[in-house]
ZAVEXMAR-15092 format. One record per residue (C-alpha): residue number from 1; residue in three letters; x, y, z. Coordinates in Angstrom, 1 decimal. Layout:
BEGIN
+------+------+--------+--------+--------+
: resi : resn :   east :  north :     up :
+------+------+--------+--------+--------+
:  NUM :  ALA :      X :      Y :      Z :
...
+------+------+--------+--------+--------+
REM end
This chain:
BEGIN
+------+------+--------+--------+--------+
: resi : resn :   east :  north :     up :
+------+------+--------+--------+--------+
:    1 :  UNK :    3.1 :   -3.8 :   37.5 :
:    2 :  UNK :    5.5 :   -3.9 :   34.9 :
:    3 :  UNK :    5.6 :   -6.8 :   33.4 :
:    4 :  UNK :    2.3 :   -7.3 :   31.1 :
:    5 :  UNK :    1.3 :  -10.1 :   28.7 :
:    6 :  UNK :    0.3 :   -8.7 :   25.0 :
:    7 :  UNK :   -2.1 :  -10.3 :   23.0 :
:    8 :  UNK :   -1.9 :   -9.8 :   19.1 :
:    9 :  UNK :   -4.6 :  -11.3 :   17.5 :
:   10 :  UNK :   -3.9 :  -11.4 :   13.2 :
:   11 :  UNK :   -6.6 :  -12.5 :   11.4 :
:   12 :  UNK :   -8.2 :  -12.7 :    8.0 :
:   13 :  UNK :  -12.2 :  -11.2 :    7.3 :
:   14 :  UNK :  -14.9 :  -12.1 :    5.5 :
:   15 :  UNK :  -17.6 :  -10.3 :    3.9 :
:   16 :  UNK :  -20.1 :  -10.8 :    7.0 :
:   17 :  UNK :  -19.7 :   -7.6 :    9.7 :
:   18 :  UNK :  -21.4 :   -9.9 :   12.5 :
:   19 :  UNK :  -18.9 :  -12.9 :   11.5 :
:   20 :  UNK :  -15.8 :  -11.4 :   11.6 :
:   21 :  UNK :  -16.7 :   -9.8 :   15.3 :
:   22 :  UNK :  -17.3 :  -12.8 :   16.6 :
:   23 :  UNK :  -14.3 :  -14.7 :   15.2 :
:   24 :  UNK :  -12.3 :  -11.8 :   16.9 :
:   25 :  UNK :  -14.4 :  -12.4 :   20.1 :
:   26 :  UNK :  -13.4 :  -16.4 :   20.0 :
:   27 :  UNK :   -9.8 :  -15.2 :   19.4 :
:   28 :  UNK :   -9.9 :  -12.8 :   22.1 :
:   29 :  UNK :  -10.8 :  -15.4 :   24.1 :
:   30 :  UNK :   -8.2 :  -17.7 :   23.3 :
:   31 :  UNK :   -5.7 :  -14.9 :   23.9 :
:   32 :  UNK :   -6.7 :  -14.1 :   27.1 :
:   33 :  UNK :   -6.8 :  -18.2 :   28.0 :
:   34 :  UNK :   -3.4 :  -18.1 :   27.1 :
:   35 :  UNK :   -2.3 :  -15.2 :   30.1 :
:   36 :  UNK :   -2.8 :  -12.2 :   27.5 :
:   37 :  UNK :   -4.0 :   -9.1 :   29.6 :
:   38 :  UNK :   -3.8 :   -6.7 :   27.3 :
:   39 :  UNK :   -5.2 :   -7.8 :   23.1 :
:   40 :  UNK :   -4.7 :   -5.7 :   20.7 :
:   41 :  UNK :   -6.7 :   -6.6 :   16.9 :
:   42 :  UNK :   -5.8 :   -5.3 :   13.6 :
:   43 :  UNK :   -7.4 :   -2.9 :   11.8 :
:   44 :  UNK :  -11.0 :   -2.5 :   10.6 :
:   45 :  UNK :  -10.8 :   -6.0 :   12.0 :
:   46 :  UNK :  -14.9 :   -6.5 :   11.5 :
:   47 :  UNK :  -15.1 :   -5.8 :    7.7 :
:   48 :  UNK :  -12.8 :   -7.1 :    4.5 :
:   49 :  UNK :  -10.7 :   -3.9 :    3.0 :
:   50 :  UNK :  -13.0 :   -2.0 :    1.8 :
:   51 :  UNK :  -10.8 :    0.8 :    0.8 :
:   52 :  UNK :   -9.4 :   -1.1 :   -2.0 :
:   53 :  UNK :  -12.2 :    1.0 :   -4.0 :
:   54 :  UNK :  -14.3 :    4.2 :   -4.1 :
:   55 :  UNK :  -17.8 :    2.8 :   -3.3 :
:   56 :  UNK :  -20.8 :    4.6 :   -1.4 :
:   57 :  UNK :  -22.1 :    1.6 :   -0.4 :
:   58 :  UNK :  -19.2 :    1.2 :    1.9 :
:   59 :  UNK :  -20.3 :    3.7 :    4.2 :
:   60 :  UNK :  -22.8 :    1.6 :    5.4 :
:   61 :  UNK :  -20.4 :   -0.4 :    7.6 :
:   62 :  UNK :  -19.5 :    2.5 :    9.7 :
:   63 :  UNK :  -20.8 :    2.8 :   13.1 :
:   64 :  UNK :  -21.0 :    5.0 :   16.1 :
:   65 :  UNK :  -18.2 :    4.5 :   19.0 :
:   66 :  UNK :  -19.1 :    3.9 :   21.4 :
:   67 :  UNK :  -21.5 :    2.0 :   20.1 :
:   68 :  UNK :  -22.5 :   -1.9 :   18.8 :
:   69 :  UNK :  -19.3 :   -3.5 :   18.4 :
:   70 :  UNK :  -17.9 :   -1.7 :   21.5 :
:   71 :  UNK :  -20.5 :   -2.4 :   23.6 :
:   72 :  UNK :  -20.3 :   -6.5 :   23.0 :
:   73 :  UNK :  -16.4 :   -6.4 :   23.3 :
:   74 :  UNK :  -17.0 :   -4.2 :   26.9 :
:   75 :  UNK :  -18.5 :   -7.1 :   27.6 :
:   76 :  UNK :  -16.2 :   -9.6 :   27.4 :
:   77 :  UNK :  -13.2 :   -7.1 :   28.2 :
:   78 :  UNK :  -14.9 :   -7.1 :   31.7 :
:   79 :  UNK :  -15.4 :  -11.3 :   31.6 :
:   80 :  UNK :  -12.2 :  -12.1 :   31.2 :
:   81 :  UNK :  -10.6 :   -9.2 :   32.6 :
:   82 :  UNK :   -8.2 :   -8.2 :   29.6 :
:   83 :  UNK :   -8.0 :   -4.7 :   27.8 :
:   84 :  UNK :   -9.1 :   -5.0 :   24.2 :
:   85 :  UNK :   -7.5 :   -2.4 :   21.7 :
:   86 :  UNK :  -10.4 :   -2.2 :   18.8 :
:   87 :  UNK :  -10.0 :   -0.6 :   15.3 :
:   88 :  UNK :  -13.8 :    0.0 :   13.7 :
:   89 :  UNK :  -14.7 :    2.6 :   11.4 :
:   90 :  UNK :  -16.9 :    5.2 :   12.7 :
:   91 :  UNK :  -19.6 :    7.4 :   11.9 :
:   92 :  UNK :  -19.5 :   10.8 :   13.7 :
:   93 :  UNK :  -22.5 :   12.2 :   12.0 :
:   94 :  UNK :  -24.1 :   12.2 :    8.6 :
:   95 :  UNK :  -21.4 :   12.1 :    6.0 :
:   96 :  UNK :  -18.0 :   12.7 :    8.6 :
:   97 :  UNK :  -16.5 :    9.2 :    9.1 :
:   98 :  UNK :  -13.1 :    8.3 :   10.7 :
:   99 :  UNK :  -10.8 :    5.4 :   10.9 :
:  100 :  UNK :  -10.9 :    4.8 :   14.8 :
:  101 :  UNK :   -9.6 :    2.5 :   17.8 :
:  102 :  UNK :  -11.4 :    2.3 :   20.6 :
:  103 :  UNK :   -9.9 :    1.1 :   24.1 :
:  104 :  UNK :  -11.6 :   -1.2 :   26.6 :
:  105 :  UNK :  -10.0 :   -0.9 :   29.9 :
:  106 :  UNK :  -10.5 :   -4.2 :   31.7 :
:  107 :  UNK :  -13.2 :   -3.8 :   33.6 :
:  108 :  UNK :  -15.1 :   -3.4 :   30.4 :
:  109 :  UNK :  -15.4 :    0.4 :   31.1 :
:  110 :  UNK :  -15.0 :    2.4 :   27.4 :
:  111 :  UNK :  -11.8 :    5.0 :   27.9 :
:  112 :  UNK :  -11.7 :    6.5 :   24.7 :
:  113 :  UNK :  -10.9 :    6.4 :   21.5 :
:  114 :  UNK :   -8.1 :    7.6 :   19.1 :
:  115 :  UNK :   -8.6 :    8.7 :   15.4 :
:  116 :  UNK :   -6.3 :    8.2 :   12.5 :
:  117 :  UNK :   -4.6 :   11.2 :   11.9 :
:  118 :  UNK :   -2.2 :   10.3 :    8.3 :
:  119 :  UNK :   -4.7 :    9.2 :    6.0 :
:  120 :  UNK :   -3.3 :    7.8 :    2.6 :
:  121 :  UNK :   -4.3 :    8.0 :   -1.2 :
:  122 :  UNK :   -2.7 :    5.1 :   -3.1 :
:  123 :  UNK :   -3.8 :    2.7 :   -5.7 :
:  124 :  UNK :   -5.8 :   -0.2 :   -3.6 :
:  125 :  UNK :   -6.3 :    2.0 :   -0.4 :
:  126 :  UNK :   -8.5 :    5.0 :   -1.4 :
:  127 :  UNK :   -9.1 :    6.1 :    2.4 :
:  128 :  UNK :   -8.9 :    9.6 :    1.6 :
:  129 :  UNK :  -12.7 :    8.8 :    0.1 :
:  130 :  UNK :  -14.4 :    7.4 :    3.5 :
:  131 :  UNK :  -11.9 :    9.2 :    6.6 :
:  132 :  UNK :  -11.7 :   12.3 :    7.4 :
:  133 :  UNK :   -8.4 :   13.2 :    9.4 :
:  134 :  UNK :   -8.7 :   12.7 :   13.0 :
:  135 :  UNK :   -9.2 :   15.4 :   15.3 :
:  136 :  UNK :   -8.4 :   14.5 :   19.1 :
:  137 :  UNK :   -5.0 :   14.7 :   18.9 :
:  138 :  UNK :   -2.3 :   12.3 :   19.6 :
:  139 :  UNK :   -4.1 :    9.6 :   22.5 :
:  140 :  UNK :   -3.0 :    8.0 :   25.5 :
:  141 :  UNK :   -4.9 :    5.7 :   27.7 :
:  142 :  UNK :   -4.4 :    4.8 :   31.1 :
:  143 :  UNK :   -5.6 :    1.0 :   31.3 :
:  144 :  UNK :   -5.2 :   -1.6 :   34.4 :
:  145 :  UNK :   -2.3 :   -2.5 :   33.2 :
:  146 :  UNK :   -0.3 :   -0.1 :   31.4 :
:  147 :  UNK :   -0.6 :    3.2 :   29.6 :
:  148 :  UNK :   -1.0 :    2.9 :   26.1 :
:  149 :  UNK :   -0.5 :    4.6 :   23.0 :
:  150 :  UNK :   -2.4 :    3.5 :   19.8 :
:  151 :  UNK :   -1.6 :    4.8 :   16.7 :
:  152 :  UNK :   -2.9 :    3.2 :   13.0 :
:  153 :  UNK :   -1.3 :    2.2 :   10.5 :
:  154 :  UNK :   -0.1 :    4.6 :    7.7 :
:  155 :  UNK :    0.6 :    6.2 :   11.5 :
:  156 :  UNK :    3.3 :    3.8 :   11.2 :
:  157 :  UNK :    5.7 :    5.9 :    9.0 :
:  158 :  UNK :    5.3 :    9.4 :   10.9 :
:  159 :  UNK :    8.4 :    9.4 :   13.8 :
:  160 :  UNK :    6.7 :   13.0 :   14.5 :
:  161 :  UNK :    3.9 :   11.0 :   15.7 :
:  162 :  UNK :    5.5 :    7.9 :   17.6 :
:  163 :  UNK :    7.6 :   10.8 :   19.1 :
:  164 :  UNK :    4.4 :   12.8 :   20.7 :
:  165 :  UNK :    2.8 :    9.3 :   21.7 :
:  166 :  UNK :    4.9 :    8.3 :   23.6 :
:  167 :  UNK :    6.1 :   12.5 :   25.2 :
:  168 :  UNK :    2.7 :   12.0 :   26.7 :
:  169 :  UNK :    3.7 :    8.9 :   29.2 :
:  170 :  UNK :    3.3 :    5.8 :   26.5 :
:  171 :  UNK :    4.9 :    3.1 :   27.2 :
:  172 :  UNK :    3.9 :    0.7 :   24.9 :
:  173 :  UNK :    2.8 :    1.8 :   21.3 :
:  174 :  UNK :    0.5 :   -0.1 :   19.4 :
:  175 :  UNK :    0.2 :    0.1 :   15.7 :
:  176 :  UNK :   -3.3 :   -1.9 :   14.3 :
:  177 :  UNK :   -2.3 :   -2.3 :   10.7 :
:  178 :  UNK :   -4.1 :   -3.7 :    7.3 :
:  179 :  UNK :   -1.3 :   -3.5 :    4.5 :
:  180 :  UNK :   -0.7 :   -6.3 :    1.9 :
:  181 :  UNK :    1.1 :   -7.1 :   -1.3 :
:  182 :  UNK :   -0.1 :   -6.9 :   -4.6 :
:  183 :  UNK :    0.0 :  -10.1 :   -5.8 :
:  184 :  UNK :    1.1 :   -9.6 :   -9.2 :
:  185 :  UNK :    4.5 :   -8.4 :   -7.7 :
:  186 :  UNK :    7.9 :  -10.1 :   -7.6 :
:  187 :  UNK :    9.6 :  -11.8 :   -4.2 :
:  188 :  UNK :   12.4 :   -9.1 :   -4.3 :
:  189 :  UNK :    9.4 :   -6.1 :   -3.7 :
:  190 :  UNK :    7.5 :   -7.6 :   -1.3 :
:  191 :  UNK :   10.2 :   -8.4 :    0.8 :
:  192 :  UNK :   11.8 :   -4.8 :    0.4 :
:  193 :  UNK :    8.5 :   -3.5 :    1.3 :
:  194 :  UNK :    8.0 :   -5.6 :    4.2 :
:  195 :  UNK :   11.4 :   -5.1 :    5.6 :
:  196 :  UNK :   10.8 :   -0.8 :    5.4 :
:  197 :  UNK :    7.3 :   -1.4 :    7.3 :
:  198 :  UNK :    8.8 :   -3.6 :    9.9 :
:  199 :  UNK :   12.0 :   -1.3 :   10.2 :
:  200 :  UNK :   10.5 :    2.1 :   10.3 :
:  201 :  UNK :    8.2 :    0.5 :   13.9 :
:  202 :  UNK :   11.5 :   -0.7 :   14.8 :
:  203 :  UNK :   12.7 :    2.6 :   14.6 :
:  204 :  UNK :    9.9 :    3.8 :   16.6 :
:  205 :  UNK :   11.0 :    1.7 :   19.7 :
:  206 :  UNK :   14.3 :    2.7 :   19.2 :
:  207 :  UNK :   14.2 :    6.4 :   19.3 :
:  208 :  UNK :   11.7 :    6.4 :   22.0 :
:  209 :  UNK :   12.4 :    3.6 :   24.4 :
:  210 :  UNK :    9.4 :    1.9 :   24.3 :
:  211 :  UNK :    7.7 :   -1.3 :   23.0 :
:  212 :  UNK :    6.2 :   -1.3 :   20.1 :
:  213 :  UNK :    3.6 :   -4.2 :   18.9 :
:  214 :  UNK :    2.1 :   -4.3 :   15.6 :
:  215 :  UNK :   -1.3 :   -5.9 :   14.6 :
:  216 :  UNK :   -1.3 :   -6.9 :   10.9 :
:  217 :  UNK :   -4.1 :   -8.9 :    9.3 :
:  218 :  UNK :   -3.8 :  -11.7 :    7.0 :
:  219 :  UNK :   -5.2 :  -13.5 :    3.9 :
:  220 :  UNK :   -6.3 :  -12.4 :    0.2 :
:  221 :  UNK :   -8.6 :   -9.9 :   -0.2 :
:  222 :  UNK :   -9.4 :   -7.8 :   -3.9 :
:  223 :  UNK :  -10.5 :  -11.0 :   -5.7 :
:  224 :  UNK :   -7.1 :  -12.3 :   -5.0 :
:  225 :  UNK :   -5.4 :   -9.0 :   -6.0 :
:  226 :  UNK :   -4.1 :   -8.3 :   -2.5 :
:  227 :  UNK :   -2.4 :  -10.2 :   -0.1 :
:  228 :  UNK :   -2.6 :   -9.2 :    3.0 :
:  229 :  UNK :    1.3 :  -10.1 :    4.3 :
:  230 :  UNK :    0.8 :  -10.3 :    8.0 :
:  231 :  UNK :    4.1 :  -10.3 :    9.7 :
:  232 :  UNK :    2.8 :   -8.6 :   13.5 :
:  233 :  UNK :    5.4 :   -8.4 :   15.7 :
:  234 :  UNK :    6.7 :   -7.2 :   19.0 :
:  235 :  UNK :   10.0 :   -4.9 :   19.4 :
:  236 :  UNK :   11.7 :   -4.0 :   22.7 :
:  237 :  UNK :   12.9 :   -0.4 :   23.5 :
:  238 :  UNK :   16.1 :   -1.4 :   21.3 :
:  239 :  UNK :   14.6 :   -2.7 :   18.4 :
:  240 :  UNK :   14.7 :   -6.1 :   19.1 :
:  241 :  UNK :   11.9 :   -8.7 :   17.6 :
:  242 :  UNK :   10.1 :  -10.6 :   20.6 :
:  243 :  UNK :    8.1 :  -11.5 :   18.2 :
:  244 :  UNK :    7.0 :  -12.4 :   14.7 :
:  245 :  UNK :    4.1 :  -13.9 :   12.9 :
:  246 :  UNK :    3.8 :  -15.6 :    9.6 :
:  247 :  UNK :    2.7 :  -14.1 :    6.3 :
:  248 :  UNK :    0.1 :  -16.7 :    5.2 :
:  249 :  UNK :   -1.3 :  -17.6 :    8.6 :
:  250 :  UNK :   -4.3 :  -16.8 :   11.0 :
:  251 :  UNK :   -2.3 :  -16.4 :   14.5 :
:  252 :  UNK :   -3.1 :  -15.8 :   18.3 :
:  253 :  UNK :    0.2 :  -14.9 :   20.3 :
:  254 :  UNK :    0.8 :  -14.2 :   23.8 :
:  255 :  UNK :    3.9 :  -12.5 :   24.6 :
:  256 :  UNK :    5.2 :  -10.8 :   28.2 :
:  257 :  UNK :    7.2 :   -7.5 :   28.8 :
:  258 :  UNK :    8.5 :   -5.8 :   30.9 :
:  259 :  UNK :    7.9 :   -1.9 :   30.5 :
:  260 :  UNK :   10.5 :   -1.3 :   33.3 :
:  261 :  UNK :   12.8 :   -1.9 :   30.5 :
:  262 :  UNK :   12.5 :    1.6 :   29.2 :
:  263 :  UNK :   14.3 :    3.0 :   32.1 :
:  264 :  UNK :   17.4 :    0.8 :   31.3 :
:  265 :  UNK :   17.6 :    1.5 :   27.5 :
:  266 :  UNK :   16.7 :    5.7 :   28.1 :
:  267 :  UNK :   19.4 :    5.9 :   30.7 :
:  268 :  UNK :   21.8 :    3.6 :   28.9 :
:  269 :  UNK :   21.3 :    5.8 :   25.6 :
:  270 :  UNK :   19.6 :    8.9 :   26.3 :
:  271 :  UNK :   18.1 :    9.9 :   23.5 :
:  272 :  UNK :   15.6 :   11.4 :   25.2 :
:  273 :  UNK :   17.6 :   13.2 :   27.5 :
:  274 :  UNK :   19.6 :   15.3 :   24.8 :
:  275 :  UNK :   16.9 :   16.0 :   22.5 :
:  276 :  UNK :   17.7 :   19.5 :   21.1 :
:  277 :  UNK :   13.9 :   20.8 :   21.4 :
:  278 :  UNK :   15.4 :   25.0 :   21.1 :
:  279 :  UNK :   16.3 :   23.5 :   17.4 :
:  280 :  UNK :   12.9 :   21.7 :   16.2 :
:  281 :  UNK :   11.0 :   24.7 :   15.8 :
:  282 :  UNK :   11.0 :   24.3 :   11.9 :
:  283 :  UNK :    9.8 :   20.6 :   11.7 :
:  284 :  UNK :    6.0 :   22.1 :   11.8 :
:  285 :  UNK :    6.6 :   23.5 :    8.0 :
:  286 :  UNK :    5.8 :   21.6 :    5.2 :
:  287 :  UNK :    8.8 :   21.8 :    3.5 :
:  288 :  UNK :   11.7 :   24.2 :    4.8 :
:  289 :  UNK :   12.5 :   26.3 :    0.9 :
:  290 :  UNK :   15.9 :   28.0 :    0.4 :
:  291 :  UNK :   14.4 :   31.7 :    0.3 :
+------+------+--------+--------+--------+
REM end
């Protein structure tokens, strides 16, 4: 099989864990009415923001994986017979916590999960506060349908990472993403800032051959300070849009393709083929000084 219908599922949260998971259950389902086999949602998709500050209290939304949230979207992976990419904050233990996406192969049956690795410190996403660095590695998962990569969002800007992903057999990558504008900046930034986020996936696809779909939520979290901008899309292995969504609107899409496609674009322009890997060796230092 190679040619496989993507579900992107962007979606605003509320306060209420419980609510949010089922509104992403309903849009799951509405996905997979519409042909999607494979649904990916955004990230920390059962819970508003919460890194947007440095509260304690917060902690208290994490949750084992596998564990609740997993086991009712198993469920309804094996029901309608769709792979469901999940993003949920997880407690490992007392006081270690990662940002984590579990996959749901479609026969319901858990294959794993993949921890964030990049975690970021900015104003308005403290996340170096609750997540600890992931651990297992770059992930791949072998689903009914396709073999996936998932990375998560400040993922997004590493190529080192897109670049392992998919060296291990990827061939789509998915990015599950929560990233907004403030709203107390101009037009001319949040369009810039959009434009690098969208580009840099783009990118992605480009350099590996690959597809790349990003999740984004959507809606005004922070009291109004933030808004998250939406804008998922789907890239083909040249860095085509398939797809785009809105930036103000709650949106279920449905869109097919066809992985075989990476054998066309690697042949066509072989990136892969002339990578100079004798000459990388120094890409594992932090910063390569003079002396």
């Amino acid at each position: 099989m190679t040619k496989v219908k993507i579900g992107l599922v962007q979606m605003s949260c509320t306060a209420n864990k419980q609510e949010n998971l089922d509104k992403a259950i309903l849009k799951i389902r509405e996905a997979a009415a519409g042909g999607a086999q494979i649904v990916c949602l955004q990230e920390l998709f059962t819970s508003l923001y919460f890194c947007d500050v440095e509260d304690y209290e917060n902690f208290k939304l994490a949750e084992a994986i596998p564990g609740v949230s997993t086991d009712a979207l198993s469920k309804v992976a094996a029901e309608l017979n769709v792979v469901i990419i999940a993003s949920l904050f997880e407690k490992r233990t007392q006081g270690l916590y990662h940002n984590t996406t579990a996959v749901l192969d479609a026969d319901g049956t858990y294959l794993g999960k993949y921890r964030k690795m990049h975690i970021p410190d900015d104003p308005a996403y403290y996340e170096k506060f609750y997540f600890t660095p992931g651990d297992l590695g770059y992930k791949v998962f072998k689903t009914k349908f396709a073999t996936l990569g998932v990375l998560i969002c400040w993922d997004q800007w590493y190529p080192e990472a897109s670049r392992i992903t998919a060296l291990m057999g990827a061939e789509i990558l998915f990015y599950p993403t929560a990233i907004g504008w403030a709203t107390s900046q101009d037009e001319e930034t949040n369009e810039e800032q959009y434009n690098a986020w969208q580009t840099i996936q783009r990118s992605h696809a480009v350099a590996n051959g690959v597809h790349v779909v990003s999740v984004n939520r959507v809606g005004l979290e922070q009291n109004g300070a933030m808004k998250f901008w939406g804008g998922s899309f789907v890239s083909n292995p040249f860095g085509s849009l398939l797809y785009k969504a809105s930036h103000d609107q709650e949106e279920v899409a449905v869109i097919e393709i066809d992985t075989e496609k990476t054998e066309r674009y690697r042949t066509h322009w072989p990136f892969m083929r002339d990578r100079r890997i004798d000459s990388y060796q120094q890409i594992t230092k932090r910063f390569i000084d003079e002396d």
